[in-house]
Structure formats: structure tokens, C-alpha cells
Kinemage of the C-alpha trace (Angstrom):
@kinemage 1
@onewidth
@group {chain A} dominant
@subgroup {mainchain}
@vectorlist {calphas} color= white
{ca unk a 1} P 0.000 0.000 0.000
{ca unk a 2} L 3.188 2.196 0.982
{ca unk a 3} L 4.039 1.919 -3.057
{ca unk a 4} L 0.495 2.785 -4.240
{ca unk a 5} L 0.905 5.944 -2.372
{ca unk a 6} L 4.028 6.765 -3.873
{ca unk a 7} L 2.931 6.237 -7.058
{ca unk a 8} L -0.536 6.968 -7.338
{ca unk a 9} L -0.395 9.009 -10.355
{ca unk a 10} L 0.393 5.906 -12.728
{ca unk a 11} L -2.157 3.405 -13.145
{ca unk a 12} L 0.046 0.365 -14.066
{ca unk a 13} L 2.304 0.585 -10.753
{ca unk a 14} L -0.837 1.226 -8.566
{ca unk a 15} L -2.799 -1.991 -10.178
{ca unk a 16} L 0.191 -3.871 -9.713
{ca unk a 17} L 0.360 -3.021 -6.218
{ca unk a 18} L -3.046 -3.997 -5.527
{ca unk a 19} L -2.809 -6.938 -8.060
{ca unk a 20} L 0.161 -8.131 -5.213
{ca unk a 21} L -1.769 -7.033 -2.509
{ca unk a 22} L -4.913 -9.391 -3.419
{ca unk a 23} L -2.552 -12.424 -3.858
{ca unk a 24} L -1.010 -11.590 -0.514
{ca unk a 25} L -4.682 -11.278 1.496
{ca unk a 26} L -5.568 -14.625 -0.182
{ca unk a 27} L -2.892 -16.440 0.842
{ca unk a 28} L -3.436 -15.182 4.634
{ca unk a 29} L -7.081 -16.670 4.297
{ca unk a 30} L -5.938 -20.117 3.146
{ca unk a 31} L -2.361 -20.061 5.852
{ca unk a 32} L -5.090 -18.709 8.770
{ca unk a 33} L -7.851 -21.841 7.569
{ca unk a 34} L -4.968 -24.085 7.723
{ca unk a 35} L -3.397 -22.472 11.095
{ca unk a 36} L -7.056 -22.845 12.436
{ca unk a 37} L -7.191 -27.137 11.466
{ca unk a 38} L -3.865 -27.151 13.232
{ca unk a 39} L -5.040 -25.674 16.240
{ca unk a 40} L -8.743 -26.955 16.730
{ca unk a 41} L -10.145 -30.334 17.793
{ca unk a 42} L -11.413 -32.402 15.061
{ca unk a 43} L -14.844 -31.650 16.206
{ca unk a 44} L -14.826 -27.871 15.967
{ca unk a 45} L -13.613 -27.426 12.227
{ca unk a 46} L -17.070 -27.524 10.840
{ca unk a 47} L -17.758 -24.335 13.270
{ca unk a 48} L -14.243 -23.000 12.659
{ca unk a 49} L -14.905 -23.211 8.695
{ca unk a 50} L -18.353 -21.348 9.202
{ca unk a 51} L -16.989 -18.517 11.438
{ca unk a 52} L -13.981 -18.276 9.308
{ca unk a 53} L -16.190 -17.781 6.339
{ca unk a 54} L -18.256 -15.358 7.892
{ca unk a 55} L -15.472 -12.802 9.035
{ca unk a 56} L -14.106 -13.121 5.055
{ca unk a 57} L -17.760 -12.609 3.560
{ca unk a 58} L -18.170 -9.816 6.076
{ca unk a 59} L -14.938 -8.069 5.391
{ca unk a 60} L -15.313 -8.466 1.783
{ca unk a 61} L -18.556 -6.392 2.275
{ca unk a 62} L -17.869 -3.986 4.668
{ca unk a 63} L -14.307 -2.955 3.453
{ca unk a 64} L -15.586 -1.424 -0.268
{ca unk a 65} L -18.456 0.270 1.514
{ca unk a 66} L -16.152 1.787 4.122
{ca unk a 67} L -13.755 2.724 1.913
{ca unk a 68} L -16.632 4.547 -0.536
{ca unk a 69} L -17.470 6.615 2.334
{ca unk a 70} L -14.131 7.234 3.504
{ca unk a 71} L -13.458 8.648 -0.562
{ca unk a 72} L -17.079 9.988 -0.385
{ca unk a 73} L -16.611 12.269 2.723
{ca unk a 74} L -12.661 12.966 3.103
{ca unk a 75} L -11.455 14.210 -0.123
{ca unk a 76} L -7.994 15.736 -0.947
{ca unk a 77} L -5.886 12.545 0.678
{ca unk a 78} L -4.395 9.650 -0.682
{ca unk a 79} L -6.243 6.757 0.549
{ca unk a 80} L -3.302 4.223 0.463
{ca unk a 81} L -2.008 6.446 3.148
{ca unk a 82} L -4.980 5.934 5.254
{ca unk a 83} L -5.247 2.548 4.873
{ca unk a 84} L -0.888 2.421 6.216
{ca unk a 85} L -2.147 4.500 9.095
{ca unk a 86} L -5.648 2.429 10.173
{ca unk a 87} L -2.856 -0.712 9.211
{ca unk a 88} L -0.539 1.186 11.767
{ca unk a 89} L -2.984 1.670 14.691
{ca unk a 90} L -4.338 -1.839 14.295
{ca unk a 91} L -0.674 -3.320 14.576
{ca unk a 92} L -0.385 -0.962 17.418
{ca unk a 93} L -3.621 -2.337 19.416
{ca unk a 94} L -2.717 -5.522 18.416
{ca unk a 95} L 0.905 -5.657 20.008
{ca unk a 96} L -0.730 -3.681 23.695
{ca unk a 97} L -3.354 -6.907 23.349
{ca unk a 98} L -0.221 -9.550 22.913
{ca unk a 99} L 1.421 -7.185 25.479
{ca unk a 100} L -1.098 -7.762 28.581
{ca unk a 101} L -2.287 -11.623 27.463
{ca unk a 102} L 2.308 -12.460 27.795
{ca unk a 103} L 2.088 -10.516 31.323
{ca unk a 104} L -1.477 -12.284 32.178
{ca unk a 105} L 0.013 -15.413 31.492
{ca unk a 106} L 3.462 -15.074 33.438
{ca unk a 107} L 1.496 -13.622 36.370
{ca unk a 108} L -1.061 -16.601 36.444
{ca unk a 109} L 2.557 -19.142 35.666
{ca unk a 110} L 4.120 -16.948 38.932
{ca unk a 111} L 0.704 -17.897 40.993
{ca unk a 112} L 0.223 -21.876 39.897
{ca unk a 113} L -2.740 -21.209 37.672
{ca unk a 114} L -1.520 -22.288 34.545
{ca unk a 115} L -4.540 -22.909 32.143
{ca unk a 116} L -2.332 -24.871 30.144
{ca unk a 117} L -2.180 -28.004 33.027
């Protein structure tokens, strides 16, 4: 996305970017189905499957709406550069979340309340 900002006045370099960008997200759907087999009970993958299917379906509907409103309404700015920085403060939340479950999990280790055992 960092490219298609850069070079968002020719078309070929942005659709190549997003041509790379599609094969990337696909290939995160099939690695997270397969992470998901790996980590479930044999009895769960039906509901995994569905849920995981859901999420995709919704996101495939949601993110072209949201993004026509974000064009629609703030004009004047690149959009690949608002997509880094929503990218940016995801990856943020998402390392405070990892963050407190580590330090959860090493006080619970510290007290003898491993859920693992």
C-alpha cells in the first residue's frame, strides 16, 4: 500500500500493487484456515470453517463500503495512506493486546494457575 501511495499518479504501478496485494490477502485466508485445522479439535472445524467464512464474507462487504465513504466524505488525501495509518494503529492495538495476554500469562505461571495443566 506504501508503493500505491508513492505512485498513485500511474495506473500500471498502482494496479500492480493492488494486483500483489490481493494475492497476498488470499494467501493469509488459506495459511489462517490451515493455522485454524492445526489448532482446533477435530470436532470444531465444521464451526471453525463457518466462522472463518463469515469474518471473510463480512470483510469483503464492509471494506468497499467503508472505503466509498471514507473517498465519499474525506477528499484531498491519498487513501493508500490511510489505509498504512488504520494498518498502523491496528498493529499498534494488536501488540498492547499480545502485550497484557504475555504478562497475564506469566502472572497466572508466577501464581500456579496455569490454564495450560
Amino acid at each position: 500500500f506504501l508503493l500505491a501511495a508513492v505512485f498513485d499518479q500511474y495506473y500500471w504501478i498502482v494496479f500492480a500493487c493492488m494486483l500483489l496485494a490481493g494475492m497476498v490477502i488470499g494467501s493469509c485466508f488459506s495459511l489462517g484456515l490451515g493455522f485454524m485445522t492445526d489448532l482446533l479439535p477435530r470436532h470444531l472445524l465444521p464451526a471453525g470453517n463457518i466462522l472463518s467464512g463469515i469474518a471473510f464474507s463480512l470483510g469483503s462487504i464492509m471494506g468497499p463500503v467503508l472505503g466509498g465513504v471514507f473517498i465519499e466524505k474525506i477528499q484531498y488525501t491519498s487513501f493508500f495512506i490511510a489505509v498504512m495509518i488504520i494498518m498502523g494503529i491496528l498493529a499498534m492495538l494488536y501488540m498492547v493486546y499480545m502485550k497484557n495476554q504475555f504478562a497475564s500469562r506469566k502472572i497466572e505461571s508466577r501464581l500456579g494457575h496455569d490454564k495450560t495443566t
